[in-house]
N, C-alpha and C positions, 0 to 999 in steps of 0.2 A: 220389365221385372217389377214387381208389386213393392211398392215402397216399406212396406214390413221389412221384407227380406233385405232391402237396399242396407236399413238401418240397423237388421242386424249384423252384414257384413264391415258396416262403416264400425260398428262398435266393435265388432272385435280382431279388425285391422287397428282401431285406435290403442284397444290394451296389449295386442303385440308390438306396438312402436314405445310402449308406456314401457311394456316387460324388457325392450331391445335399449332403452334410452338404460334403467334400471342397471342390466348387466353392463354395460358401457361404464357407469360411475363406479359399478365393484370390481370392476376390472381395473381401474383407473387407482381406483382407491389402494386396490391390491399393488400395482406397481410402486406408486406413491411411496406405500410402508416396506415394502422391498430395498425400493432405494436408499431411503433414512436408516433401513438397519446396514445395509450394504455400506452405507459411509460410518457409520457405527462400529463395525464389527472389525476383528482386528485382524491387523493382515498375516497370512502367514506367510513369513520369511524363508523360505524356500522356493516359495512360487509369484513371492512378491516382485522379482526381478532386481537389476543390479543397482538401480535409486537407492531401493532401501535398502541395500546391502553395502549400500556407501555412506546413507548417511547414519544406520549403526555404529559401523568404523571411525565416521568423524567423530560420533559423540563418545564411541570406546574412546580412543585419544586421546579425549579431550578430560577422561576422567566423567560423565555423567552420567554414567549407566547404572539402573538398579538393575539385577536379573532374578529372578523368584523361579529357582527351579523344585519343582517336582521330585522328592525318593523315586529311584527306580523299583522296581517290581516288589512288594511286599509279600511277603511269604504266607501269611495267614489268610490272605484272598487268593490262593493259588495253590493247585496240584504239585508245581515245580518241588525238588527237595530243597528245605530252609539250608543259608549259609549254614548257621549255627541258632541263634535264637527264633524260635517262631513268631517272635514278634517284628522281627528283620527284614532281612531280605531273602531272595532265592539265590542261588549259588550261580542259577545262568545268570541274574543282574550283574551279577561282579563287572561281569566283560563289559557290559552298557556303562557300567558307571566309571571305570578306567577310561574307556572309549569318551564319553560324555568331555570329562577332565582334560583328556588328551586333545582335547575340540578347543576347551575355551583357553587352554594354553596356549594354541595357536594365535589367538588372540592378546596374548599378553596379559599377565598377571602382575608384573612389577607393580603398580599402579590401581590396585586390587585388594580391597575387603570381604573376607568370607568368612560367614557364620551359620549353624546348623539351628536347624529343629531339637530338642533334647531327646526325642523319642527315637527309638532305637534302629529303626527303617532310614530317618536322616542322616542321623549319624553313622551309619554304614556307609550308604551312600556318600557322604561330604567325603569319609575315609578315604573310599576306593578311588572318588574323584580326583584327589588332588594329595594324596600319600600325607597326609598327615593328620593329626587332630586338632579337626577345626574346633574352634569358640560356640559354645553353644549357648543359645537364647530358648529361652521359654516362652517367648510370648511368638514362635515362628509356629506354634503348633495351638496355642490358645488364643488364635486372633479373634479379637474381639474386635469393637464397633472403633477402637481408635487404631485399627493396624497400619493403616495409611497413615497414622502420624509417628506412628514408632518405626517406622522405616523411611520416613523424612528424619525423626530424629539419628537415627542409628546411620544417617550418610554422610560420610566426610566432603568437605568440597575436592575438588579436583582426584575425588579416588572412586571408582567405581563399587560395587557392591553387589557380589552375589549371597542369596538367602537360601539355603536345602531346605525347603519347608512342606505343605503339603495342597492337596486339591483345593481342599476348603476355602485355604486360607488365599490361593490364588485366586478364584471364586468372590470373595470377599470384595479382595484390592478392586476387579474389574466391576463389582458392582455399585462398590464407591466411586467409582470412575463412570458410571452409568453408559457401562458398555456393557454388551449382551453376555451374560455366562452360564448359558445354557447345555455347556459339552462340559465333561468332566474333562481337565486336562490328562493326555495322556502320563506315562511311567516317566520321565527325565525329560518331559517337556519345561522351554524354556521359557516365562512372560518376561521381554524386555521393555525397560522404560525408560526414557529422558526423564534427568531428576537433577539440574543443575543450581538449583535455588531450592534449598527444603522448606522456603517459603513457599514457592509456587505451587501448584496443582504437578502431577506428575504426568508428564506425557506419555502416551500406549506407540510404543515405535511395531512389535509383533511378535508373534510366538514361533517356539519353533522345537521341533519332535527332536527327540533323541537320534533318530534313525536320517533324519535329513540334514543336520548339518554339514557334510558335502557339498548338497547342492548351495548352501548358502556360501560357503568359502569359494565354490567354482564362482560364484555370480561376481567375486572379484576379481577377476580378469585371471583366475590363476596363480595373484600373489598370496604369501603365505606370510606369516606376521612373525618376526623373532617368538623365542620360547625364551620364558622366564620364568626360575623358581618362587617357589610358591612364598610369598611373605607375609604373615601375619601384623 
C-alpha cells in the first residue's frame, strides 16, 4: 500500500478516535449535570415512597412545616364558568379546594397556622379549604427578594404553617433555595418545607399535586391522622 494512502488512513482513523474520545466527555459531562440537578431537584411526594412520607409526618408533628400552596383553578385563565368574580376561581375548583382541605385535615391542623394571599383567587381558595376566613397577607402575592425572610418571620416555633399564595411566588422561595424552578407549579400544588429554626436556611422536603394526595396518605401504611378543627 503506498505510504500516502497508509497516512491518510492513519490520519483519519486518528480524528475519529479524537471525534469518539470527544463524545465520550459530552456524554460524561451530560450525565455528570443530570445527576447534580437530579439531586437538586425536588422530590415529588407521591412517588417519592414511604421514607418521605414519614419523615414529613415526623416534622408535621413535631410543628416544622411551612407548606406554600398554590390558588386552585383561576377563572380568568380559563373557559370553566367563574364562581362569582372573574378575578376568582372557577366553580369546578370549589371541589379541588374543599377536597385539597379535606387532605390536610387529615393531617392535623390543631397545631396549624394559616394565612392567604389578598387577592381574590387565594382567598377563595383558603375559604373553600378550610371553611373559614383566613388571615390574609399582602406580601403572599407581592413576593419580593426578601420572601424567604418574611415566611421565616411569619413562623411560630413548634406550629406549622400553611401559605395560599401563588406560582410566582413559589418560584421565587425555590430559587432562593437554588433549586430548579423551571415548571410552573400546577392549580393546588403543595411546596413542603422543614423550617424549625427561622434562623436556619429552610429545608425542601417536596411537592405535591392536588390530585395525588392519596397516594401520599396510602404510603403510610394506611394510617389516617385524627381531624381537627380549624384554629386560627
Amino acid at each position: 500500500m503506498p505510504e500516502k494512502r497508509v497516512n491518510i488512513l492513519r490520519s483519519i482513523s486518528q480524528k475519529r478516535y479524537e471525534l469518539l474520545l470527544f463524545a465520550a466527555s459530552i456524554y460524561a459531562t451530560a450525565l455528570a449535570a443530570q445527576e447534580i440537578l437530579h439531586e437538586r431537584s425536588i422530590p415529588d411526594l407521591a412517588r417519592a415512597g414511604s421514607e418521605s412520607s414519614e419523615i414529613l409526618l415526623k416534622h408535621w408533628k413535631q410543628g416544622n412545616v411551612v407548606v406554600l400552596v398554590r390558588h386552585v383553578e383561576r377563572c380568568d385563565h380559563s373557559d370553566a364558568p367563574c364562581l362569582n368574580d372573574a378575578n376568582g376561581i372557577t366553580e369546578r375548583a370549589v371541589e379541588v379546594a374543599q377536597r385539597l382541605g379535606s387532605d390536610f385535615k387529615s393531617m392535623g391542623l390543631e397545631e396549624t397556622d394559616i394565612y392567604s394571599s389578598s387577592l381574590t383567587r387565594a382567598v377563595q381558595t383558603s375559604a373553600y379549604m378550610f371553611n373559614a376566613d383566613v388571615p390574609r397577607l399582602d406580601w403572599l402575592f407581592d413576593c419580593k427578594e426578601g420572601f424567604r425572610n418574611q415566611i421565616a418571620q411569619q413562623k411560630r416555633a413548634h406550629r406549622n404553617l400553611i401559605l395560599v399564595t401563588h406560582s410566582e411566588c413559589m418560584n421565587r422561595l425555590e430559587e432562593s433555595l437554588e433549586l430548579p424552578s423551571y415548571r410552573t407549579p400546577k392549580y393546588g400544588a403543595s411546596l413542603f418545607l422543614k423550617l424549625a429554626d427561622p434562623q436556619m436556611e429552610p429545608e425542601m422536603v417536596g411537592i405535591l399535586n392536588a390530585s395525588d394526595w392519596s397516594d401520599l396518605l396510602s404510603e403510610l401504611d394506611g394510617r389516617r391522622f385524627p381531624t381537627h378543627s380549624f384554629r386560627q
